[in-house]
TORMARPA-233052 format. One line per field, with one value per residue (C-alpha): residue number from 0; z, y, x. Coordinates in nm, 4 decimals, m for minus. Example, Ala and Ser with C-alpha at 12.3 -4.5 7.8 and 13.67 -1.06 7.14 Angstrom:
// TORMARPA-233052
pos	c(0|1)
c3	c(0.7800|0.7140)
c2	c(m0.4500|m0.1060)
c1	c(1.2300|1.3670)
***
This chain:
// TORMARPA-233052
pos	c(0|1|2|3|4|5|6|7|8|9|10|11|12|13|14|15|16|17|18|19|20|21|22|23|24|25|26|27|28|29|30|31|32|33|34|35|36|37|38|39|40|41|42|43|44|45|46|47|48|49|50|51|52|53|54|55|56|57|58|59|60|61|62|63|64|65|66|67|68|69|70|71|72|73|74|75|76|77|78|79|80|81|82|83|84|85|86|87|88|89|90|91|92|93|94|95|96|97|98|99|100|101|102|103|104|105|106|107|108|109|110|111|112|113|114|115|116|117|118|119|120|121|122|123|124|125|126|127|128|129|130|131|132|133|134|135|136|137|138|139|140|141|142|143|144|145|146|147|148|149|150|151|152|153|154|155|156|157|158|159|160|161|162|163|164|165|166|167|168|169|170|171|172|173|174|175|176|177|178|179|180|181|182|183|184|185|186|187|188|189|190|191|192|193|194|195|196|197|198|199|200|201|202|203|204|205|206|207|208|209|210|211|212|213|214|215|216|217|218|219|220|221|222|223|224|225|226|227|228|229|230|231|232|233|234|235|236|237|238|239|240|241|242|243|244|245|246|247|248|249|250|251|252|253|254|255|256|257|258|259|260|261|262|263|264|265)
c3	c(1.6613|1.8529|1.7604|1.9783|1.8642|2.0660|1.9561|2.1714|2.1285|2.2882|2.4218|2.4017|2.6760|2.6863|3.0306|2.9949|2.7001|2.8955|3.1284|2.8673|2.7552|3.0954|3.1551|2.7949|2.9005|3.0474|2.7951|2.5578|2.7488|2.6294|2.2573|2.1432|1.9737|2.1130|1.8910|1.9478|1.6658|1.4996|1.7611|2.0504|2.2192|2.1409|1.9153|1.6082|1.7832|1.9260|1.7236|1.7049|1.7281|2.0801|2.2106|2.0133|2.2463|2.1430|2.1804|2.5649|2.6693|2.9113|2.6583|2.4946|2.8764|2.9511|2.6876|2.7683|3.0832|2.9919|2.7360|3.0255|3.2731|3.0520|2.9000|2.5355|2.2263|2.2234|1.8821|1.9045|1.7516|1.8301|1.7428|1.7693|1.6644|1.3284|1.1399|1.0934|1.3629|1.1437|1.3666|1.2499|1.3006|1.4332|1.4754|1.8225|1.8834|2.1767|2.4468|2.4208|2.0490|2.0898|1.9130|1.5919|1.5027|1.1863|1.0487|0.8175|0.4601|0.2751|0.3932|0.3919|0.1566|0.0116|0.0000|0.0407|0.3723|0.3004|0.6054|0.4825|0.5618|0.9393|0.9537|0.8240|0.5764|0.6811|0.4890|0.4970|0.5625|0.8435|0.9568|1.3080|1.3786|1.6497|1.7300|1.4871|1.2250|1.0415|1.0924|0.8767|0.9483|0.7891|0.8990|0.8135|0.4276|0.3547|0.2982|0.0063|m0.1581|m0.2261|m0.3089|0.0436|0.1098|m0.1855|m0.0779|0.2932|0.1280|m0.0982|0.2489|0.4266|0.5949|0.6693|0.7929|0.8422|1.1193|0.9879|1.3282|1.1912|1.2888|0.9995|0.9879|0.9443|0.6122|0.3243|0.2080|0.4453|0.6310|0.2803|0.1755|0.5220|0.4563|0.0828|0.1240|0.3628|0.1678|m0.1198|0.0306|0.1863|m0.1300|m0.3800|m0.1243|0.0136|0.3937|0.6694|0.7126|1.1203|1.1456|1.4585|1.4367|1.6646|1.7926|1.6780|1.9907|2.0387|2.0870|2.3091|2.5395|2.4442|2.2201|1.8666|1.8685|1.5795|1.4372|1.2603|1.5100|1.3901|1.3365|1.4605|1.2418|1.3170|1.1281|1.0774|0.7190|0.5754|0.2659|0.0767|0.1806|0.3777|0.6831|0.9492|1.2257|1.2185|1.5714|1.5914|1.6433|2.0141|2.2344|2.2357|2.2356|2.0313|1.9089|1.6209|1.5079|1.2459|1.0852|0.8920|0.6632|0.5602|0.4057|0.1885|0.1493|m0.0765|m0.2161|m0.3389|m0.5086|m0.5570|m0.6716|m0.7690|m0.5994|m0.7930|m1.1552|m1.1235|m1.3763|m1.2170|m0.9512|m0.7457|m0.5455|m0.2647|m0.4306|m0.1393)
c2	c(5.0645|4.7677|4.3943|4.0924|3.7881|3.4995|3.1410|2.8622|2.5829|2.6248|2.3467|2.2621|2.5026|2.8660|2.9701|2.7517|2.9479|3.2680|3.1929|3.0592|3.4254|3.5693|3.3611|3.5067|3.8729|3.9931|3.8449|4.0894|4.3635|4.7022|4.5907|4.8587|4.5084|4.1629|3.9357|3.5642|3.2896|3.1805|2.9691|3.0583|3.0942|2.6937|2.4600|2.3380|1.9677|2.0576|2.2052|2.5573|2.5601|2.4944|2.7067|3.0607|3.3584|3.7461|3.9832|4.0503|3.6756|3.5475|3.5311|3.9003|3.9934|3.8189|3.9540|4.3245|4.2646|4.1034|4.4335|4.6682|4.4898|4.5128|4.8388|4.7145|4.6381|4.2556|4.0978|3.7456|3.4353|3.3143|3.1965|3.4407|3.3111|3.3565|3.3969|3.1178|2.8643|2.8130|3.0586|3.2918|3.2604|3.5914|3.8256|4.0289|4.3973|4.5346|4.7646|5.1482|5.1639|5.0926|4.7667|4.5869|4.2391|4.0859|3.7593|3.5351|3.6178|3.2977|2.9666|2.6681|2.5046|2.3087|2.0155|1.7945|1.9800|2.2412|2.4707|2.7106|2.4070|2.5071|2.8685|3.1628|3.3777|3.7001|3.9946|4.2857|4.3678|4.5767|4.8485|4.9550|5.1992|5.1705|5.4000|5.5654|5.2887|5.1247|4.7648|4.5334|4.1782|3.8590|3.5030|3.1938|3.0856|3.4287|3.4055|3.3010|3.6272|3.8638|4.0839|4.1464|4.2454|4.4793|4.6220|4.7084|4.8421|5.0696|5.1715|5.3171|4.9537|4.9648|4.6065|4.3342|4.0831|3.7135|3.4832|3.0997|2.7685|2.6224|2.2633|2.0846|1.8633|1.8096|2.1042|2.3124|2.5067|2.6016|2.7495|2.9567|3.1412|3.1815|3.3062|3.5485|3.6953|3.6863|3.8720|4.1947|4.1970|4.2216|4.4753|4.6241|4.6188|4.4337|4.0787|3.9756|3.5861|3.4179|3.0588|2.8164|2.6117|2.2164|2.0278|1.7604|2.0416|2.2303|1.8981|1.8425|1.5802|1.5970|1.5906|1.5999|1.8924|2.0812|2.2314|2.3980|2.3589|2.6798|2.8651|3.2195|3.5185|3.8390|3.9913|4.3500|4.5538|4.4099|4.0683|3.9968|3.7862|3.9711|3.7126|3.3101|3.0912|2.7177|2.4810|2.4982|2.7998|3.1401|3.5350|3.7521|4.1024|4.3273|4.7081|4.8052|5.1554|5.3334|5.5111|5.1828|5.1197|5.4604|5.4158|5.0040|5.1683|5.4762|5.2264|4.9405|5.1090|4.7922|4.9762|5.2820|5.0913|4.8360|4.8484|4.6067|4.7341|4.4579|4.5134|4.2987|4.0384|4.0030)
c1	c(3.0076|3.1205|2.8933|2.9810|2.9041|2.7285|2.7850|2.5704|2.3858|2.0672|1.8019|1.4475|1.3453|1.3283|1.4229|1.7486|1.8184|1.7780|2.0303|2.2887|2.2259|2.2620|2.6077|2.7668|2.6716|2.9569|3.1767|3.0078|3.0681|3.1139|2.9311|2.6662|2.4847|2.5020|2.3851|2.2866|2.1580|1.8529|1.6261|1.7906|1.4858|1.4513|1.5930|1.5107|1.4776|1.1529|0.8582|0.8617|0.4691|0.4711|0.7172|0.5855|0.5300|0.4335|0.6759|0.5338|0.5557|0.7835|1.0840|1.0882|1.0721|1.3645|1.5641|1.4285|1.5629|1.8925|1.9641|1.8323|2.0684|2.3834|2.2530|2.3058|2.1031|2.0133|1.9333|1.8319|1.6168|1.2565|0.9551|0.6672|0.2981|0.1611|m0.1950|m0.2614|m0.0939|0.2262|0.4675|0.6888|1.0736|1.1740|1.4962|1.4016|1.5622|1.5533|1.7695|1.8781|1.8327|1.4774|1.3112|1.2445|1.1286|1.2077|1.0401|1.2319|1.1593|1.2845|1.1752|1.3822|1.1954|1.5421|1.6814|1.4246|1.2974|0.9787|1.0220|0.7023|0.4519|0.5331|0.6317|0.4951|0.7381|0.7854|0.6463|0.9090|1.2849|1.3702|1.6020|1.7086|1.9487|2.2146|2.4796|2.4429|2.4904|2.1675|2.1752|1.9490|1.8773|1.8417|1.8198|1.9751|1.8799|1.8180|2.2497|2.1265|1.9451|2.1688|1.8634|1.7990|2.1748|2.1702|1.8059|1.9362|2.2561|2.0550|1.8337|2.1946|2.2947|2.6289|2.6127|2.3571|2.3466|2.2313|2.1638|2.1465|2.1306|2.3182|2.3359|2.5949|2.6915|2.9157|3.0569|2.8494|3.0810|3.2564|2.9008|2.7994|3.1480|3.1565|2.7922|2.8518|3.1837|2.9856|2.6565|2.9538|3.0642|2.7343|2.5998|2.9754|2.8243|2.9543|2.8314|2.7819|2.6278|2.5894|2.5632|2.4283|2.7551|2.7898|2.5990|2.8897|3.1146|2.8709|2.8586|2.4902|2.3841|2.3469|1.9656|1.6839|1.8394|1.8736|2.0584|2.4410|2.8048|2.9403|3.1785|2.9888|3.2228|3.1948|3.3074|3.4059|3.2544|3.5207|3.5149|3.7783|3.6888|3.7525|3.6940|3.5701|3.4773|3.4935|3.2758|3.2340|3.0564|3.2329|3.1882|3.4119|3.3954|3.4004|3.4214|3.1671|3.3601|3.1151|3.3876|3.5522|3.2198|3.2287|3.5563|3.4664|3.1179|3.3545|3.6387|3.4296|3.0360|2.8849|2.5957|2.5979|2.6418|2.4093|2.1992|1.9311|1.6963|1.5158|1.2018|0.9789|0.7365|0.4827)
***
């Protein structure tokens, strides 16, 4: 299974967003998965609130039609509405493997910032398989919860895709990578986050935020980093090898001899 990676800075408005998209296509080309960061759909300098769609507004059509176009699976990040008029940040599937949606399960509520007074958490994990390989997802400061890894692991995830729009700060970029090493490791899958690219280096300006500062990567069952971008935009490519994750789990079962077993508090 082939993933390519999509790191951009995207804008305030959807439709520009859609075409930055449509202009990184056909550097992805010949990936069974494209995927693209948290808030693509629209930055985190505007208020998610207003720019929420269902999965059949003008955005999810868009990407259907980007993923039939290219004829690959498109994962990317939006803003769908919730219950209650607090949306719900949202991982969108969708192309030949068929679709999923997954909402953010942990809430940025860090740091001073408490993301869960304007989004609604997300109530489940989810699976899709693609090629052949099952895929979970995760978004942004759900790095942090190696539950989830382990849980997907546990489900037959061979690798789990994390879009984010990490911002930037001391010590920050240190933390995205050691997360994501440490998150292949606890759960031996693959580790596949696309980051939103740092705005100065995207030629955009640095905005509200937060926004990101780049550095997507992609990491294997044993930890090794495998590929890391820059700051600036870029697409790049990696294989996901199913065996090489039987291969850790068999020499490395932190799976199998855990003696914890973690389950969903909803």
């Amino acid at each position: 299974m082939r993933i390519a990676v999509v790191q951009l800075c995207s804008s305030e408005v959807p439709s520009e967003n859609l075409a930055l998209m449509r202009a990184s296509m056909p550097d992805a080309s010949g990936a069974d998965l494209v995927v693209f960061p948290e808030a693509t759909m629209a930055s985190f300098s505007t208020r998610s609130a207003d720019v929420a769609e269902p999965l059949d507004g003008p955005f999810a059509q868009g990407v259907r039609a980007l993923a039939s176009e290219f004829g690959t699976t498109i994962a990317v990040g939006m803003f769908t509405p919730g219950p209650d008029g607090r949306p719900l940040n949202t991982c969108f599937v969708t192309g030949p493997a068929g679709e999923a949606s997954y909402d953010k399960l942990h809430l940025f509520d860090a740091w001073g910032f408490v993301e869960s007074e304007v989004m609604t958490p997300g109530r489940a994990p989810v699976l899709i398989d693609i090629a052949g390989v099952k895929v979970g997802i995760a978004i942004c400061f759900d790095l942090r919860f190696g539950e989830l890894f382990k849980h997907y692991a546990r489900e037959g995830a061979d690798v789990v895709i994390v879009p984010a729009s990490w911002q930037s700060g001391p010590g920050k970029v240190d933390q995205w990578r050691l997360l994501a090493q440490a998150r292949a490791l606890d759960a031996t899958v693959f580790v596949v986050g696309a980051g939103q690219s740092e705005p100065t280096a995207s030629g955009r300006p640095a905005g509200s935020g937060p926004l990101g500062m780049g550095h997507s990567l992609a990491v294997g069952p044993d930890g090794t980093i495998l590929h890391e971008a820059g700051e600036e935009p870029c697409v790049f490519t990696v294989d996901i090898d199913p065996d090489a994750v039987a291969s850790i789990r068999e020499r490395l079962p932190v799976l199998a001899v855990s003696r914890f077993s973690v389950h969903l508090d909803r």
